[in-house]
N, C-alpha and C positions, 0 to 999 in steps of 0.2 A: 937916400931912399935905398939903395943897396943892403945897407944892413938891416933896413924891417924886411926886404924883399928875401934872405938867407933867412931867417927868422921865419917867413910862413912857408917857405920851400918854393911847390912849382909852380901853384897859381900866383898870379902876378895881384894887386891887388886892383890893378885895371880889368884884370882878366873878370874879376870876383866883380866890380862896377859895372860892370855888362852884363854878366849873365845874371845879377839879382835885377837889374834895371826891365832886364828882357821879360823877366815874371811880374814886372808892373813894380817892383819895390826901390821908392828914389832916396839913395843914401851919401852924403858925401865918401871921397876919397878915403880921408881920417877914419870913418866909421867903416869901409871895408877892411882897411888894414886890422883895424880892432877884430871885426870880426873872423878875419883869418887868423887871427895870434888866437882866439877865443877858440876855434876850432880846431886848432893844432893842439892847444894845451889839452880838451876833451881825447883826441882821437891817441895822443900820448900816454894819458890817464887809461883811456882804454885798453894800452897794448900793453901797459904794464898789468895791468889786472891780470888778461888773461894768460900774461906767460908766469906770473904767480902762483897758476893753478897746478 
């Protein structure tokens, strides 16, 4: 677990099971890790954009 948890940075992917659980949305473990690697790749793609510019 350590290296997906280096991989999405600081939220932990329990951290991410809590607060999406907290808005009513029930995901396994697996599926937040996904979604935090999924979000990291967007918010990457984004910063390279705009230092592009």
């Amino acid at each position: 677990m350590k290296e997906e948890e280096e991989i999405i940075g600081k939220i932990s992917p329990q951290d991410a099971l809590r607060m999406l659980e907290a808005e009513g949305l029930s995901i396994s473990l697996e599926q937040a890790i996904n979604v935090l690697a999924i979000l990291r790749k967007i918010a990457n793609i984004a910063v390279s954009k705009y230092l592009e510019r």
